[in-house]
N, C-alpha and C positions, 0 to 999 in steps of 0.2 A: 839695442835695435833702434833707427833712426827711420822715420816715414818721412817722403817729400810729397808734400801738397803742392799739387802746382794747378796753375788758375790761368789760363789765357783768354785775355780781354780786349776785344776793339772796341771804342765807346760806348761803356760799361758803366759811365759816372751812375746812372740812376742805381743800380742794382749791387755793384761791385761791393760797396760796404755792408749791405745784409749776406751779403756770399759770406763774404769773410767772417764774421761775426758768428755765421752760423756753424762754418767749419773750424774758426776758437773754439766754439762748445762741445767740436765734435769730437775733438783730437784729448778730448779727458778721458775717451775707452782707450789711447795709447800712454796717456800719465798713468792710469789707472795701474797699466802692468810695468809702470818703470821706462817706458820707451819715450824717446825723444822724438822732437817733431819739427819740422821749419815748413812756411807758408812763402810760397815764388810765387808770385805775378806776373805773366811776360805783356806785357803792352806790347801789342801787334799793331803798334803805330798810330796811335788812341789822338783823339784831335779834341775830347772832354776833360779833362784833367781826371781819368781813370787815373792813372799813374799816380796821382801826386793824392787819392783818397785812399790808392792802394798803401802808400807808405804809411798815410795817419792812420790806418791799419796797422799798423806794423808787420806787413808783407814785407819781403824782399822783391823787388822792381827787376827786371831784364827786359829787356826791347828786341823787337825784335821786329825790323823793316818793312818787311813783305808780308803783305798782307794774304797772310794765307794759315789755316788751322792748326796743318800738320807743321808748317814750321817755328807756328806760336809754341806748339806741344815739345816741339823738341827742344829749342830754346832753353824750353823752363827745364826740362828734363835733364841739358847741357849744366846747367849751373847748380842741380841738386845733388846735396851729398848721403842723402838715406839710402840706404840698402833696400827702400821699395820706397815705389812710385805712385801717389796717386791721383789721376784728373779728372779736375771738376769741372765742369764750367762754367760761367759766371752767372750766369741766371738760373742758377742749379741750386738747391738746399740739402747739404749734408745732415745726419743725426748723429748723433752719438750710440743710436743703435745701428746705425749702417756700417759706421767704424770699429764696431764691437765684432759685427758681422766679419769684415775684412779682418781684423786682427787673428780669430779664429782660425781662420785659413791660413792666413802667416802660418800663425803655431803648429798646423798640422803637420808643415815640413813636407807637404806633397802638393802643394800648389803654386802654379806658376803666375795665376794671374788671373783677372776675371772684371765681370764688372755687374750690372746692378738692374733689377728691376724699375720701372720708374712712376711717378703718379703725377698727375696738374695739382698743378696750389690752388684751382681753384674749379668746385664739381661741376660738368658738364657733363650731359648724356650721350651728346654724339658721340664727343672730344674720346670722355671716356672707354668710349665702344672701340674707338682707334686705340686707344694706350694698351689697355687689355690684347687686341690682335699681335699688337707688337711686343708685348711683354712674352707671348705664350709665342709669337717667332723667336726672339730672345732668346727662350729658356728651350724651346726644341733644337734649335740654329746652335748654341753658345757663341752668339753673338754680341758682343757690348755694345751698348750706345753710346757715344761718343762724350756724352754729358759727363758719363763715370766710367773710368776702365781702370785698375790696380795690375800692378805687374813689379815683380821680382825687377831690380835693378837691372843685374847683370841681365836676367832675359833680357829685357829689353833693349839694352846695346847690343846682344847676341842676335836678336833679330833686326837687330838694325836702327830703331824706333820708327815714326810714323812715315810711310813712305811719300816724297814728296814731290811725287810725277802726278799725286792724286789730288785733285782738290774739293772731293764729295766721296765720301765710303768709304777713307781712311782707316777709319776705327775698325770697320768689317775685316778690312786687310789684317791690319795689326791681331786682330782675334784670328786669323786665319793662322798665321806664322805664329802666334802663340800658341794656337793649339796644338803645330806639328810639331814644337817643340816641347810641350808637355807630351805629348804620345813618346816621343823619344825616351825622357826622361822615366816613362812611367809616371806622370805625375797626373795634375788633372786642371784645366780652366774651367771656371763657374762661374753662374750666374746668379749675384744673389737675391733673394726674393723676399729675406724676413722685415728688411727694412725700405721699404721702396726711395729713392730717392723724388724729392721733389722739385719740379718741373715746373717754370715760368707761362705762360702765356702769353706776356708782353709783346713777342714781335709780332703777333695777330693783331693787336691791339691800338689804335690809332693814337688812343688818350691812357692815362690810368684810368677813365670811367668808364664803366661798363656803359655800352648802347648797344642800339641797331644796326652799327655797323659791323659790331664784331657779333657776326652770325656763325652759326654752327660750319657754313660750309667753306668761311675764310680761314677759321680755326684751323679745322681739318686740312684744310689745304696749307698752312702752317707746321703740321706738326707732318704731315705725310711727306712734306720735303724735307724734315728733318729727319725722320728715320727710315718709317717704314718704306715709303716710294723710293728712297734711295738703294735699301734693303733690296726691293723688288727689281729695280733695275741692276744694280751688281750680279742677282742671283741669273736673272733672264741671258744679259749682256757680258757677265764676266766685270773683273774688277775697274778696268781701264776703260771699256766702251761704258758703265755704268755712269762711272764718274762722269764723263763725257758730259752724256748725255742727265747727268743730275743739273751740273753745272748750267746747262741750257736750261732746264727747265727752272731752275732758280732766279737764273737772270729775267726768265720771260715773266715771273711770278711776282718779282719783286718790283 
């Protein structure tokens, strides 16, 4: 058995080496049972020298032009040779009980793919009151968050991989079409929840030091354009009028 880790990064310098580092550590619940492993990078057209910290990592490097998520994702995905798939993304902290987690499901032989509960790296009460709402949409939805989503190789060419007419709620999609393909198969998409993945706050954040600026309601409005307002718009809108309209509101946000 071979797992592809794959990481897409648009200037990532500051974070991209504790990503890695932490997902080295993670992939000993796949040495643990004898299975191989390789780490893809795709630089989504990075202007930091992401690339060249991912290699002193000892990632594998792929580029890929256009700047867009879903096409970062498939990139890496194009150039991985493991019989499953799994993405991170770069300001995401992997365990080794999260991969222990995933590995399980591997072995069960009836799952197609899934992805991950998630946590902040760092406690907030608001922040937190959002992760929680999105975690228990998650796990009712079996929706991934785009941070972590695991998926059987072949599914994922079978479904296409990430579709790239979208450029917000991609991941919803892909969980959407993996699931009608686990209902087919009889099998089952999850979400797991024993290991939460952890979650940056940086792009809230002006500096690495915490202030007054980064207040509870910037946060939240960081993290609710990252999942759940996305979430909410695909479900109200449908997947295409969502994205749309995520897209606008990112630009206006940002």
């Amino acid at each position: 058995m071979k797992i592809s880790v794959i990481v897409p990064a648009f200037n990532e310098a500051k974070l991209i080496a504790a990503t890695l580092r932490s997902i080295r550590a993670a992939t000993a619940a796949f040495e643990s049972l004898g299975w191989d492993s390789e780490l893809i990078v795709c630089d989504n057209n990075s202007s930091d020298g992401t690339a060249d910290l991912a290699r002193a990592e000892g990632a594998t490097v792929v580029f890929e032009p256009v700047n867009q998520i879903a096409r970062a994702r498939n990139c890496g995905a194009a150039a991985a040779t493991g019989q499953w798939l799994l993405f991170v993304d770069a300001d995401s902290r992997a365990s080794r009980e999260l991969f222990a987690a995933v590995a399980e499901q591997i072995q069960s032989g009836r799952c197609v793919g899934g992805g991950s509960t998630i946590k902040l790296d760092e406690p907030h009460f608001w922040l937190n009151l959002f992760t929680a709402g999105w975690n228990l949409l998650s796990r009712l939805t079996k929706w991934a968050a785009g941070s972590f989503v695991f998926c059987e190789a072949a599914a994922f060419r079978e479904v296409g991989g990430f579709n790239l007419a979208l450029f917000a709620g991609e991941e919803l999609d892909l969980s959407r079409r993996l699931k009608k393909l686990a209902r087919r198969r009889r099998w089952r998409f999850v979400i797991l929840r024993q290991a939460p993945l952890g979650w940056s706050l940086r792009p809230a954040k002006p500096s690495s030091t915490p202030s007054a600026n980064c207040c509870p309601f910037s946060c939240a409005r960081c993290l609710l354009r990252s999942v759940s307002c996305r979430t909410a718009l695909n479900a109200a809108c449908g997947t295409t009028a969502g994205a749309e309209l995520g897209a606008l509101i990112h630009k206006q946000t940002t």
